[in-house]
gemmi code that builds the backbone of each chain (N, CA, C; Angstrom):
import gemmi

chains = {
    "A": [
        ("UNK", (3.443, 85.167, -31.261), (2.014, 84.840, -31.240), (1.768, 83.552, -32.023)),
        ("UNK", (1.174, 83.253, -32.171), (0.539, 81.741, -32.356), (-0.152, 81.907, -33.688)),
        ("UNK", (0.087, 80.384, -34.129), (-0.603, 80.244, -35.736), (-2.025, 79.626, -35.367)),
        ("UNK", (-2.077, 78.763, -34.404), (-2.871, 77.843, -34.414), (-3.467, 77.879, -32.728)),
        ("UNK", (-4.794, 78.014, -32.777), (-5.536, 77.817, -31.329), (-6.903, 77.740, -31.477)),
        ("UNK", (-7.359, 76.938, -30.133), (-8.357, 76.692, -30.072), (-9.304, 77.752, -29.076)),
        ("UNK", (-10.605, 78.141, -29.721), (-11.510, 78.519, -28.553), (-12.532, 78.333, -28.397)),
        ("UNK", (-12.918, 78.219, -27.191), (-14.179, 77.479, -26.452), (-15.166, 78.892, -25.764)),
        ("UNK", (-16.131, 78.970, -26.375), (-16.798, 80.389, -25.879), (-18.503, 79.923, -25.942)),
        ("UNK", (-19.282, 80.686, -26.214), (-20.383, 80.986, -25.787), (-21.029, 82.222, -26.705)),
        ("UNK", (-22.283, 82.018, -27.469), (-22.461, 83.579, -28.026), (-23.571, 83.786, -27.740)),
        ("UNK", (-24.573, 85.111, -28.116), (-25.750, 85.184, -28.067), (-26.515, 85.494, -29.640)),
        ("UNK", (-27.663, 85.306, -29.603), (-28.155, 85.339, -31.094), (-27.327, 86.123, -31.854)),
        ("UNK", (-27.097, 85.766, -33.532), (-26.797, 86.775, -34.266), (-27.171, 87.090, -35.690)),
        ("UNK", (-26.973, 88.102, -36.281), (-26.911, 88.114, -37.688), (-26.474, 87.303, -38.481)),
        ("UNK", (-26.506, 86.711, -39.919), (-25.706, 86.236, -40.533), (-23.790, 87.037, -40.611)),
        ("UNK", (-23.867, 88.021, -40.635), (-22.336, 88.410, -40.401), (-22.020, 88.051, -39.255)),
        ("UNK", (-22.454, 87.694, -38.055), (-21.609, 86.732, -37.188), (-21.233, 87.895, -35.880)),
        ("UNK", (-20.259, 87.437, -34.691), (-20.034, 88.536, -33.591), (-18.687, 88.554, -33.700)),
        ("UNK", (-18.090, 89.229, -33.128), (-16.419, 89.377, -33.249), (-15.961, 88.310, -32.160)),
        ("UNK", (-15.072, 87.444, -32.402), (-14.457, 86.256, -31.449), (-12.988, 86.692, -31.637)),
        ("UNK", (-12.135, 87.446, -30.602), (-10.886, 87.527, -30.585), (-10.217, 86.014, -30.835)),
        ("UNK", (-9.428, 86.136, -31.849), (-8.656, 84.477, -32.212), (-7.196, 84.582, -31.333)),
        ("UNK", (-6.324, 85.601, -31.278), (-5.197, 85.695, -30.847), (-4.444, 84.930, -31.291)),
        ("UNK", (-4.089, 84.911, -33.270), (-3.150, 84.345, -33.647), (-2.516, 86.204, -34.389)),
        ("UNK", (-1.361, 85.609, -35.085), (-0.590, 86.248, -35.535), (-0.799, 87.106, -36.886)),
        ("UNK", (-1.965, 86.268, -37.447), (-2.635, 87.292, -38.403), (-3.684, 86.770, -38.904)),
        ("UNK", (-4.604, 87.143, -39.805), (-5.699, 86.505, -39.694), (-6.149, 85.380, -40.310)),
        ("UNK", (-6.702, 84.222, -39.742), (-6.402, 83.355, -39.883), (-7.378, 82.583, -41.417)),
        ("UNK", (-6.820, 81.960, -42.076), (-7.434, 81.595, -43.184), (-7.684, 79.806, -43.026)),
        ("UNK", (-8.316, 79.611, -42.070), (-9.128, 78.241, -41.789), (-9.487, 78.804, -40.243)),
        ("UNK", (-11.084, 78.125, -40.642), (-11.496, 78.605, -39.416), (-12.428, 77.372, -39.161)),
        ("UNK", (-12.221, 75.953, -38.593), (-13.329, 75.087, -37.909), (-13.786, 75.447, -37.217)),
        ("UNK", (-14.935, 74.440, -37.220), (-15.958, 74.435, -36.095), (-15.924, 73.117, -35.664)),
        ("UNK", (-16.037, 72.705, -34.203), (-16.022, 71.437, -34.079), (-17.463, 70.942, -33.233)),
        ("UNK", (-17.880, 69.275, -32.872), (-19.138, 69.095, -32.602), (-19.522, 69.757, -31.143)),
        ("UNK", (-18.912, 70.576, -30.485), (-19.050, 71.051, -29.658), (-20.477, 72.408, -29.683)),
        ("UNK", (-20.488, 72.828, -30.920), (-21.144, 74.251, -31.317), (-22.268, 73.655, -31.339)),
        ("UNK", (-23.017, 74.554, -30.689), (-24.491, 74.297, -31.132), (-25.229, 73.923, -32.325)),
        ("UNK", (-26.548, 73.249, -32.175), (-26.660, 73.272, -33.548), (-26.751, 74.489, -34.512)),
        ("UNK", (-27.175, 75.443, -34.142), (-27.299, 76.903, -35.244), (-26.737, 77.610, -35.614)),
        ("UNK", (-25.195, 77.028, -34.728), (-24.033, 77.843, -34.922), (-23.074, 77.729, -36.335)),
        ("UNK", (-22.503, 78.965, -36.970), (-21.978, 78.436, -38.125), (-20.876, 79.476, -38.204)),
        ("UNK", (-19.997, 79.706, -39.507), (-19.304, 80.964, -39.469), (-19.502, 81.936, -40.062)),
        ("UNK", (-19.407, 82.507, -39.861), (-20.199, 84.107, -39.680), (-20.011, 84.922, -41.563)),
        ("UNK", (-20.510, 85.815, -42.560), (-20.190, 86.099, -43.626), (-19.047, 87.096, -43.412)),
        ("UNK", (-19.313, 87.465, -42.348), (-17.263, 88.538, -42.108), (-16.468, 87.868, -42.457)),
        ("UNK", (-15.683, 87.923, -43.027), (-14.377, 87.176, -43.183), (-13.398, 88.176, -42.165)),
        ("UNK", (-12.629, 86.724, -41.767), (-11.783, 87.069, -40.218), (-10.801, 88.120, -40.652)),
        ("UNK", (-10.367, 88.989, -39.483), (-9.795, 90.074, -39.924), (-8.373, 89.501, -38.947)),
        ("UNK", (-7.357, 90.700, -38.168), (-6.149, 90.361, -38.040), (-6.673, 90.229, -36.318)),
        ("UNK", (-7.661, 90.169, -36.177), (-8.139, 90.450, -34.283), (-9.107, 89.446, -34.468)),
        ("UNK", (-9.905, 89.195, -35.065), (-11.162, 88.312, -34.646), (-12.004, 87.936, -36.152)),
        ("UNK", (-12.485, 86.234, -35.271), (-13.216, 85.455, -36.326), (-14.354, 86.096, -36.244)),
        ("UNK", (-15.620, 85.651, -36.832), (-16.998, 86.214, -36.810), (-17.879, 84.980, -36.901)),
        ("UNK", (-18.189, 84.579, -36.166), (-19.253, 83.124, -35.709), (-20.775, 83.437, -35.952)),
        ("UNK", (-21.315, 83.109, -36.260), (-22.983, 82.827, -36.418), (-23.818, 82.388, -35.646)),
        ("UNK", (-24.905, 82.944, -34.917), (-25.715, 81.880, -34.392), (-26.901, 82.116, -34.504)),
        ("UNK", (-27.379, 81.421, -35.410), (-29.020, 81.469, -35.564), (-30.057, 81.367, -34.795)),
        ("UNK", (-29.875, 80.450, -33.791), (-30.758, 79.912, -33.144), (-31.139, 81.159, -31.976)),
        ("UNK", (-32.090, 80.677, -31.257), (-32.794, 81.950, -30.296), (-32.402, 81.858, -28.936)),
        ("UNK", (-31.284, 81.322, -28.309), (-30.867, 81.663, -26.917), (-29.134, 81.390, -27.290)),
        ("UNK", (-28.497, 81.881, -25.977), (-27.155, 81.188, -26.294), (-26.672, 79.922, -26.345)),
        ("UNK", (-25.414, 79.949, -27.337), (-25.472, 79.007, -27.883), (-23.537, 78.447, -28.560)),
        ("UNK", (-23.064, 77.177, -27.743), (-21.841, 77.328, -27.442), (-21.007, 77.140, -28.987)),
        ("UNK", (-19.699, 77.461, -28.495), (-18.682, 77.264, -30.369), (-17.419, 77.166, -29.464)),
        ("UNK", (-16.939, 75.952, -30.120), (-16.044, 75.437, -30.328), (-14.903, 75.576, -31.684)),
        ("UNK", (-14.535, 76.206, -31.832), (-13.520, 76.911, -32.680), (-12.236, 76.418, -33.011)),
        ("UNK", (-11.535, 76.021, -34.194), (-10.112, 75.875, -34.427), (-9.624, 77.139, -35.614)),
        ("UNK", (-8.809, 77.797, -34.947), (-8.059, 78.963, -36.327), (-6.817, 78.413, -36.328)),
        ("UNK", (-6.620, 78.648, -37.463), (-5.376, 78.658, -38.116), (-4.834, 79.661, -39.417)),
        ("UNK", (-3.820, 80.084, -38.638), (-3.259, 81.362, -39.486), (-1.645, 80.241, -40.251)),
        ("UNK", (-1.497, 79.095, -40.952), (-0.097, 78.631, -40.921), (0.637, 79.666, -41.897)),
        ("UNK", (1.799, 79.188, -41.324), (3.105, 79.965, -42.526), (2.495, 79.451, -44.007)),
        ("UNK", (3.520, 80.166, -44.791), (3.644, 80.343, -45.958), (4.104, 78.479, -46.567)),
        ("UNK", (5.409, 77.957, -45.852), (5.336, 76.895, -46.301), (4.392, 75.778, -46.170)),
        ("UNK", (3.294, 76.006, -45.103), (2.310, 74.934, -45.386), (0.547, 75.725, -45.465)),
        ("UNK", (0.501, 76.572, -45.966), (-0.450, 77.315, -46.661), (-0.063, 77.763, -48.394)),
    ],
    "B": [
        ("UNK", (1.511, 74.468, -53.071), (0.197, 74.100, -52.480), (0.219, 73.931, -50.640)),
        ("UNK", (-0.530, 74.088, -50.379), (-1.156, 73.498, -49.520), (-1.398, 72.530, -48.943)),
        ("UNK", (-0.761, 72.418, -47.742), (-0.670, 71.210, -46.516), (-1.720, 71.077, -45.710)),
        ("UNK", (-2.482, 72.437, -45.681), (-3.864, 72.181, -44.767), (-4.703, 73.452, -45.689)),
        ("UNK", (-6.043, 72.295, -45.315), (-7.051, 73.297, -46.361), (-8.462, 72.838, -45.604)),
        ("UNK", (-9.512, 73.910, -45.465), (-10.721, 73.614, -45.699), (-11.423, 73.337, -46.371)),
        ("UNK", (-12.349, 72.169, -46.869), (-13.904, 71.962, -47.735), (-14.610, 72.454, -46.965)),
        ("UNK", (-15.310, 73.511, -47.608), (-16.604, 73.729, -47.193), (-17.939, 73.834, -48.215)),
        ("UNK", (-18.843, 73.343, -47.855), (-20.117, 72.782, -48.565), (-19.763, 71.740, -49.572)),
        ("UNK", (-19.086, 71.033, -49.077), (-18.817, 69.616, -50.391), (-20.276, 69.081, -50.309)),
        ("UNK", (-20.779, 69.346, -51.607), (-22.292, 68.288, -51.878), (-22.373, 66.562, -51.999)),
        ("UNK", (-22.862, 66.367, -51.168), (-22.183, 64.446, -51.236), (-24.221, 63.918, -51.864)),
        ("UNK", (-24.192, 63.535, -53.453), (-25.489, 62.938, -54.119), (-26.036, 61.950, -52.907)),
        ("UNK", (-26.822, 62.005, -53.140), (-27.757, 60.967, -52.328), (-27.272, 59.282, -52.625)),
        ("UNK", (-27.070, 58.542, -51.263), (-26.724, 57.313, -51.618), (-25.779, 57.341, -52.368)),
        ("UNK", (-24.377, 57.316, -51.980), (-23.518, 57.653, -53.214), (-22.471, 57.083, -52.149)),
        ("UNK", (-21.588, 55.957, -52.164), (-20.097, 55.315, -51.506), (-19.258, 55.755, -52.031)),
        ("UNK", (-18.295, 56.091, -51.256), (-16.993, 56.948, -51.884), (-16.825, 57.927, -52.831)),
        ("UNK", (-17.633, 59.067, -52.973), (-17.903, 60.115, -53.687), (-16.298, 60.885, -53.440)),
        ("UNK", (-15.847, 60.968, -54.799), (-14.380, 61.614, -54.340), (-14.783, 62.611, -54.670)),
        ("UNK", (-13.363, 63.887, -53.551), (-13.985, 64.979, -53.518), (-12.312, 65.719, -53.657)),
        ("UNK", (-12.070, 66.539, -54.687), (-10.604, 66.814, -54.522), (-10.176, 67.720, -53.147)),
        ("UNK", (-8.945, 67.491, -52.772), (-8.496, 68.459, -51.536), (-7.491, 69.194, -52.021)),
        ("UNK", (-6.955, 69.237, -52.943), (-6.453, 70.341, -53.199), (-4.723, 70.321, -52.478)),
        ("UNK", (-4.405, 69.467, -51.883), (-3.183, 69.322, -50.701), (-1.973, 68.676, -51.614)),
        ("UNK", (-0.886, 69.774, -51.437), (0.863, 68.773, -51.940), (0.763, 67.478, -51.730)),
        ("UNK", (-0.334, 66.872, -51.177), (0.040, 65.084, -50.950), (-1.030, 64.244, -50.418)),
        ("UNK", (-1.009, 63.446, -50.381), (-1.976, 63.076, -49.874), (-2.291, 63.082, -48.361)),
        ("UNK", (-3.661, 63.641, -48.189), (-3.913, 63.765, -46.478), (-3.585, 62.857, -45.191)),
        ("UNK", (-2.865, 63.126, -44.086), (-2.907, 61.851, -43.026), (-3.658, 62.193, -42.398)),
        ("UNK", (-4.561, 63.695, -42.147), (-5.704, 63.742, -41.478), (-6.497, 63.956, -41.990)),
        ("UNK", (-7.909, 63.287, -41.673), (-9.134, 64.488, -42.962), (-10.336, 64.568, -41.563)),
        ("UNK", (-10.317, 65.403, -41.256), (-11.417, 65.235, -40.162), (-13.011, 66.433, -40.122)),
        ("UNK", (-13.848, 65.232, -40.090), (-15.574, 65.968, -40.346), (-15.913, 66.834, -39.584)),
        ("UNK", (-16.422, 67.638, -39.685), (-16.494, 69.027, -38.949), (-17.832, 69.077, -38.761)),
        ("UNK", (-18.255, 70.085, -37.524), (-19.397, 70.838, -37.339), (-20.276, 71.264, -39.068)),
        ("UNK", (-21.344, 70.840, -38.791), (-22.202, 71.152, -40.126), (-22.338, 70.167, -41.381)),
        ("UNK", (-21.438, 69.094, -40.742), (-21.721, 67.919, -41.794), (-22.765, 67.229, -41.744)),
        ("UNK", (-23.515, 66.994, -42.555), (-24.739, 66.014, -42.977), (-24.730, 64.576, -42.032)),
        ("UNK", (-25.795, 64.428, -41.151), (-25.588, 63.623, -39.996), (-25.270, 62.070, -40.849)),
        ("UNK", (-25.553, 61.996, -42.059), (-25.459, 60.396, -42.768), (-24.146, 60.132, -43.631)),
        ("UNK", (-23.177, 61.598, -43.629), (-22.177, 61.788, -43.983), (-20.978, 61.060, -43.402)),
        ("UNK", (-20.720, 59.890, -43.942), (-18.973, 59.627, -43.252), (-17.591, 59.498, -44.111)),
        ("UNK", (-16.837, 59.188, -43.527), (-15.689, 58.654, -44.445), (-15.606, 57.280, -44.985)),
        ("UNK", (-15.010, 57.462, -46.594), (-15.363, 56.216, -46.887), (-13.616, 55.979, -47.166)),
        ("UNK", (-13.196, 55.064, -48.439), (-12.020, 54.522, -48.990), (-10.872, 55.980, -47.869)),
        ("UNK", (-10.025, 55.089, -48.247), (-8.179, 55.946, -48.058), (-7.832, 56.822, -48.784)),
        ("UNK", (-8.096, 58.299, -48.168), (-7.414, 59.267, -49.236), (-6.427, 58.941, -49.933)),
        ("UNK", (-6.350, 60.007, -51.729), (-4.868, 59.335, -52.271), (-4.554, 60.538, -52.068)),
        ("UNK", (-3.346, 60.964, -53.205), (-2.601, 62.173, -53.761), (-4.042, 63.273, -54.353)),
        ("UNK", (-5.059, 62.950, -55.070), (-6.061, 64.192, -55.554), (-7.232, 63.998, -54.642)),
        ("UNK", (-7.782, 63.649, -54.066), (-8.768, 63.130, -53.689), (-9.046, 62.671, -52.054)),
        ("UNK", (-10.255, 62.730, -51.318), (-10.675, 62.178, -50.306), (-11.876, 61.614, -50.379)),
        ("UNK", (-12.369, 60.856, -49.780), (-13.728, 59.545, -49.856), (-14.649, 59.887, -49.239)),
        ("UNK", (-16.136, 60.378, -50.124), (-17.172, 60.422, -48.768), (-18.179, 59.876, -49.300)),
        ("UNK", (-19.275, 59.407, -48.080), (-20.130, 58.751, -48.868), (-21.084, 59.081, -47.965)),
        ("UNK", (-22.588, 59.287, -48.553), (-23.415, 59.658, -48.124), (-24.528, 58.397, -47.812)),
        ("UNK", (-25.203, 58.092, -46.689), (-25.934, 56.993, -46.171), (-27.522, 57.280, -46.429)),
        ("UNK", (-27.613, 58.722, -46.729), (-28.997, 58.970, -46.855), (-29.430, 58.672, -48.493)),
        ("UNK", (-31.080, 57.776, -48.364), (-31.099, 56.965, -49.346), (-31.596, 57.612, -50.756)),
        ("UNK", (-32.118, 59.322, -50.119), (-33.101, 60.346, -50.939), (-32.530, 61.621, -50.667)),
        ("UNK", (-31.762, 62.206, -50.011), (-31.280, 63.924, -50.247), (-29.480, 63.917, -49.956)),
        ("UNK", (-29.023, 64.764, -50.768), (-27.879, 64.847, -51.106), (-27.606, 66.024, -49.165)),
        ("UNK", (-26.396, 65.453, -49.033), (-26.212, 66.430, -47.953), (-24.402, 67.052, -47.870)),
        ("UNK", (-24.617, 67.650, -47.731), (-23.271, 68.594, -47.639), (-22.449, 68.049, -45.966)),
        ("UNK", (-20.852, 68.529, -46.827), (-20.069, 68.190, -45.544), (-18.989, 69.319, -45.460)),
        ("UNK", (-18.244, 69.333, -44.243), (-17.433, 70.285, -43.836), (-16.269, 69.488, -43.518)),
        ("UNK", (-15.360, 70.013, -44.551), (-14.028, 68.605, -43.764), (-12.795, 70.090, -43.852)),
        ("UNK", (-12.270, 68.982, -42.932), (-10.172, 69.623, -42.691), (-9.652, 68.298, -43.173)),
        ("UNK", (-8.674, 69.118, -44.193), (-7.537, 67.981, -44.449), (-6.219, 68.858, -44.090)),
        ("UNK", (-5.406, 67.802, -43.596), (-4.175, 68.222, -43.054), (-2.780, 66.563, -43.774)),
        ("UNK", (-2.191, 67.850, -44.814), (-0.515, 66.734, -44.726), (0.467, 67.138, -44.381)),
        ("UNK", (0.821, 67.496, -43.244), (1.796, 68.342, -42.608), (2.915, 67.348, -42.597)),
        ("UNK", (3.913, 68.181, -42.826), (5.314, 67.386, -42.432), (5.352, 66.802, -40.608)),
        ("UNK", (5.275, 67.294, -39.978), (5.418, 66.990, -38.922), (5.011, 65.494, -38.564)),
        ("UNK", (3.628, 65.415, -39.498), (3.044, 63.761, -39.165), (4.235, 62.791, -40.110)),
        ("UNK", (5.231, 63.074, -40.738), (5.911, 62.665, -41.858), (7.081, 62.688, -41.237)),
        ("UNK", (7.660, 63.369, -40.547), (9.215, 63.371, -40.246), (9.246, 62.964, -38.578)),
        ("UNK", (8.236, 62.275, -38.370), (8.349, 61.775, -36.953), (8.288, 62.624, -35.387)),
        ("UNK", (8.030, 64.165, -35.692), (7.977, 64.750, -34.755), (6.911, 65.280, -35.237)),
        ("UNK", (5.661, 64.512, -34.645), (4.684, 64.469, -34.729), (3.635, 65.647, -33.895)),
        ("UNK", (3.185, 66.359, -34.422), (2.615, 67.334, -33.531), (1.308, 67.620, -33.602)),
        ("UNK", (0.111, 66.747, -34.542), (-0.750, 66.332, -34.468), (-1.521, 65.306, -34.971)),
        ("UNK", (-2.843, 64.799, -34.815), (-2.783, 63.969, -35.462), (-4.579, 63.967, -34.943)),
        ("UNK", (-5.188, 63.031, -35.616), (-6.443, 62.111, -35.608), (-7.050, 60.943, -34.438)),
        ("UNK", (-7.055, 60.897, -33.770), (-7.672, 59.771, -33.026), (-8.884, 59.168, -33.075)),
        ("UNK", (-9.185, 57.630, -33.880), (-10.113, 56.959, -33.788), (-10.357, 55.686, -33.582)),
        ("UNK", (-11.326, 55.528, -32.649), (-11.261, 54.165, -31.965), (-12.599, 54.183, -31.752)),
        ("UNK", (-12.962, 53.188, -30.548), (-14.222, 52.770, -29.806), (-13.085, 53.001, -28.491)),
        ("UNK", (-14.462, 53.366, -27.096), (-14.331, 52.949, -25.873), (-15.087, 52.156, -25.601)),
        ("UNK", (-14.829, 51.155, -24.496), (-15.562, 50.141, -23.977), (-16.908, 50.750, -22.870)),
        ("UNK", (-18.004, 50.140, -22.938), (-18.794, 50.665, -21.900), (-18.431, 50.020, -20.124)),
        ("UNK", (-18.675, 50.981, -19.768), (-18.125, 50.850, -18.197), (-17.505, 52.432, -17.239)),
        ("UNK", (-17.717, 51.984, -16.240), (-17.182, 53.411, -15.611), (-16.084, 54.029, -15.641)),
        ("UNK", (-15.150, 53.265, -16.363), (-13.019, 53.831, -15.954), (-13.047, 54.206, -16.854)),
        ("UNK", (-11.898, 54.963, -17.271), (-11.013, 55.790, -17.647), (-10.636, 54.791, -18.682)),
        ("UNK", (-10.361, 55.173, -20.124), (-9.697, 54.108, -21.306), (-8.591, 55.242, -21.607)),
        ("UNK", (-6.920, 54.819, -21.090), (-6.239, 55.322, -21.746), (-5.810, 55.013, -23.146)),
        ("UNK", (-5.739, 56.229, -23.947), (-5.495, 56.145, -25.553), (-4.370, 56.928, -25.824)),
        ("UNK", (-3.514, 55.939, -26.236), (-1.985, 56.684, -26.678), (-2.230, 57.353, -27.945)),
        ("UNK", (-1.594, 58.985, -27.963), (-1.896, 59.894, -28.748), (-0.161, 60.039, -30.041)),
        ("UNK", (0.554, 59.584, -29.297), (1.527, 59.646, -30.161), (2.569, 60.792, -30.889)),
        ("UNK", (1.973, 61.846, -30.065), (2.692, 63.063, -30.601), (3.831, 63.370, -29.843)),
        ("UNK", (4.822, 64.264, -30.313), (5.965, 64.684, -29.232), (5.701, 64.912, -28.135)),
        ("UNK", (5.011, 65.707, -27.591), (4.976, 66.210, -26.113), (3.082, 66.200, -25.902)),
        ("UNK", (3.079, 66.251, -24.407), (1.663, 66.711, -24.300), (0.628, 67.298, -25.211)),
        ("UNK", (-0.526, 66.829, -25.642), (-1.531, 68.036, -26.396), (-1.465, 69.109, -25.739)),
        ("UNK", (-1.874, 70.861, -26.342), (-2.760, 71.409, -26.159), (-3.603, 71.570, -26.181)),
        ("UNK", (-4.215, 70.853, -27.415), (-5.357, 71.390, -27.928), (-6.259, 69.961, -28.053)),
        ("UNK", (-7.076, 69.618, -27.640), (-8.036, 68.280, -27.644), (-9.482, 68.921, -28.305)),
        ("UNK", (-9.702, 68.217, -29.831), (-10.852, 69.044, -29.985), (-11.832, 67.231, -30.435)),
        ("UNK", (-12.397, 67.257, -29.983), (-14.159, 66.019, -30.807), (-14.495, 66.459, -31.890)),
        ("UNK", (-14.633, 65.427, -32.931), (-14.877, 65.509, -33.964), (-16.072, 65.216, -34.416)),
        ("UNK", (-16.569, 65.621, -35.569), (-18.147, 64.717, -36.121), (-17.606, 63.280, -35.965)),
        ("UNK", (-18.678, 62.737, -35.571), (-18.588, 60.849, -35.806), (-18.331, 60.758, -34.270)),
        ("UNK", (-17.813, 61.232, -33.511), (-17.187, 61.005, -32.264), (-18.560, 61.278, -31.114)),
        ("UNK", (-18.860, 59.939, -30.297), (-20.159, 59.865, -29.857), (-20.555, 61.105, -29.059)),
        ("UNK", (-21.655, 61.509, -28.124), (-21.788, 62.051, -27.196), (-21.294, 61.592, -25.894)),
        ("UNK", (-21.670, 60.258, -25.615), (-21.086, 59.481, -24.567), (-19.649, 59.324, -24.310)),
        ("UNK", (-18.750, 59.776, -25.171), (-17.522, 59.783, -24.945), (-17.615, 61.136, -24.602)),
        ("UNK", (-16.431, 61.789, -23.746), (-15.189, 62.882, -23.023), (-14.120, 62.358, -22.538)),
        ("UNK", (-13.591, 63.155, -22.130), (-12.664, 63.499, -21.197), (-12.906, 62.959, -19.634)),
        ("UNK", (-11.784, 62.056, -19.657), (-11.628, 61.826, -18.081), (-11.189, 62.586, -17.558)),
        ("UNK", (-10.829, 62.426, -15.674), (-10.494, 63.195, -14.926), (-9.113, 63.081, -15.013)),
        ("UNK", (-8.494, 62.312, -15.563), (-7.014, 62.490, -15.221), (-6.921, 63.088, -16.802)),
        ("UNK", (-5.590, 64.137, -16.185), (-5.190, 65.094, -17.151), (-4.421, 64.077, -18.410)),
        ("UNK", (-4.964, 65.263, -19.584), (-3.807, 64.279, -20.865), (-2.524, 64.957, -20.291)),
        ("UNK", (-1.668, 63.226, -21.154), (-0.084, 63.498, -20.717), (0.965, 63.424, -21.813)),
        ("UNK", (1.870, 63.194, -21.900), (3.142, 63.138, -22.658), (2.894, 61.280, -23.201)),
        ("UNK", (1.942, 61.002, -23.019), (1.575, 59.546, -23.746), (0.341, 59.427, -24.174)),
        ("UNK", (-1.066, 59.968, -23.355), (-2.081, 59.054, -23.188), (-3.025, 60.417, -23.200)),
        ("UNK", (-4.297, 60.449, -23.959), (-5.322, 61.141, -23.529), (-6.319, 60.354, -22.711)),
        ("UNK", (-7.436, 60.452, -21.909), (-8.303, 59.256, -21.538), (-9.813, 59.780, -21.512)),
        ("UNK", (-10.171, 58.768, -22.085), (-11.611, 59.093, -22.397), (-12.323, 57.970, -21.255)),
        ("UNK", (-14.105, 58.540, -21.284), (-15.176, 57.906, -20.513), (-15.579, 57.609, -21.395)),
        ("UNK", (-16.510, 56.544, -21.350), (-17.978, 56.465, -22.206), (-19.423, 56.541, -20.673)),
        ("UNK", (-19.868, 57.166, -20.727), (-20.687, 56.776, -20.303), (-22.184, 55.779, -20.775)),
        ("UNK", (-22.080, 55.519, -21.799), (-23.397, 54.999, -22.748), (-23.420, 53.407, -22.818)),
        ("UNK", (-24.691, 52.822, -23.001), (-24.554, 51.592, -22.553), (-23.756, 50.554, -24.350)),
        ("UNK", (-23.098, 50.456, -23.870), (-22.429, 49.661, -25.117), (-20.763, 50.206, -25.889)),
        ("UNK", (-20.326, 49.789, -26.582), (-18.899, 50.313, -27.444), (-19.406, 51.869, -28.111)),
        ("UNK", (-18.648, 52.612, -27.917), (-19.386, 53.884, -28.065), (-18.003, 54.775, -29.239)),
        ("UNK", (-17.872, 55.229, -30.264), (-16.938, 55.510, -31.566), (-16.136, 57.229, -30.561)),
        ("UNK", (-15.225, 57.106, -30.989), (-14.498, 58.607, -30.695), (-13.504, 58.713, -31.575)),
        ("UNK", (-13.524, 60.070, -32.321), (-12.934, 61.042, -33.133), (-12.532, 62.080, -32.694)),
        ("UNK", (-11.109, 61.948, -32.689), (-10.483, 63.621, -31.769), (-9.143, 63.595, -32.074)),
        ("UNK", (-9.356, 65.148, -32.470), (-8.189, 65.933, -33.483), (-6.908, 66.434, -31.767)),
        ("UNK", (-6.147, 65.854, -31.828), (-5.345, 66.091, -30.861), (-3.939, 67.425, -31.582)),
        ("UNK", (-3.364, 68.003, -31.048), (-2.158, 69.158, -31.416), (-1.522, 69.524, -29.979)),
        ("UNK", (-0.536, 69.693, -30.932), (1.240, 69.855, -29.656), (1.544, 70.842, -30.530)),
        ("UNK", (1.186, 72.142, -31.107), (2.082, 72.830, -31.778), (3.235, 73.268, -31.680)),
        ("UNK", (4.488, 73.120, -32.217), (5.505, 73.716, -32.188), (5.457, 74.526, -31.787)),
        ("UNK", (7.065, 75.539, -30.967), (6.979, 76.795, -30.798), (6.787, 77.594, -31.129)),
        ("UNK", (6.980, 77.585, -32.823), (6.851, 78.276, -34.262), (5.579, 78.563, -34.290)),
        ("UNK", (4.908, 77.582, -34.152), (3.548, 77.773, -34.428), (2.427, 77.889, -33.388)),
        ("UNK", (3.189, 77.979, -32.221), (2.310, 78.583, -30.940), (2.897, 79.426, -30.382)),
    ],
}
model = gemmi.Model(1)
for chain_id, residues in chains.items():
    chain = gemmi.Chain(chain_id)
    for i, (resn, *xyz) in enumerate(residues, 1):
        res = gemmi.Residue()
        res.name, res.seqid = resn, gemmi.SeqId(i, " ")
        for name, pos in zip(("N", "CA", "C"), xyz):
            atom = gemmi.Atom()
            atom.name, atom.element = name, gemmi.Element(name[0])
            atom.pos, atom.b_iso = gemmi.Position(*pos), 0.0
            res.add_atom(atom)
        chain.add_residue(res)
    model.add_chain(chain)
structure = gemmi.Structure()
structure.add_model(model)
structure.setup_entities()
């Protein structure tokens, strides 16, 4: 499985704790960008990512896209 | 330490050039790239060293926060390069501007960065084992910032 990937999704309004975004790396990942792709209201979520999924934010009142980088790296460059 | 790290909420004072901001990284960064949620007057200023990265804030009255990635990975260091930064201008006009990306093999991963216009994307011809290619559609030289990756097998 993978340290490092990108995802391109879509959410609908949320809480500050954010929605579950399957990452599909190898464990959970401890950097999580956002890139200029995300809406403006979009942010990351107060969940901290677990071993299945990030938790994204979106404030704003319709859907609203995210652009995502995780990264779970090894030990020698974490 | 740490080869790749997130800032998040770095406070950059109002009107302030090259506000150093520590990163925390074994070395000094070859990538530092602005993220979603940075302060629209927020850019990069001086050449990261060994403690430190450069930001400077353009707004003349409120301090604004930034979101950066720094990355000093060996890979950009030992020549098998597997990601990296891209910044330039495209020219205005309808074609395709190929931009040599420089990494071992094809990207996977093509992400736009803060600073990197709207008027720039992705052309129709696929990135390759040399070249990503961008449009501008906008009338004039238009800035692009894009975090390109080839991850290893290891790491994909």
């Amino acid at each position: 499985m993978a340290q490092i990937n990108h995802i391109s999704t879509a959410i609908a309004p949320t809480d500050p704790a954010g929605v579950a975004v399957a990452h599909g790396l190898v464990r959970a990942p401890s950097i999580v960008a956002l890139f200029v792709g995300c809406g403006a209201d979009v942010s990351v979520g107060t969940t901290d990512p677990d071993a299945t999924n990030v938790y994204i934010a979106n404030a704003g009142g319709g859907e609203e896209d995210v652009e995502v980088l995780v990264m779970a790296p090894h030990s020698i460059i974490a | 330490m740490a080869q790749i790290a997130k800032l998040t909420g770095v406070n950059i004072p109002e009107a302030t050039a090259n506000h150093p901001v520590p990163h925390g990284l074994v070395r000094t960064p070859g990538i530092v790239v602005l993220l979603h949620g940075t302060g629209a007057d927020i850019t990069k200023g001086n050449d990261p060293d060994e403690t430190n990265i450069y930001l400077t804030n353009g707004d003349a009255e409120n301090p604004e926060n930034a979101e950066v990635l720094v990355m000093a990975v060996h890979s950009v260091a030992n020549g098998d390069n597997q990601m990296t930064l891209l910044e330039g201008t495209v020219p205005e006009g309808g074609g395709e501007t190929a931009v040599p990306h420089g990494l071992v093999r094809t990207p996977s991963i093509v992400l736009f960065a803060f600073g990197s216009s709207e008027d720039v994307a992705l052309g129709a011809t696929p990135t390759d084992e040399t070249n990503i290619y961008l449009t501008n559609v906008g009338l004039g030289i238009r800035p692009y910032s894009i975090l390109v990756l080839a991850p290893h097998s290891i790491i994909s």
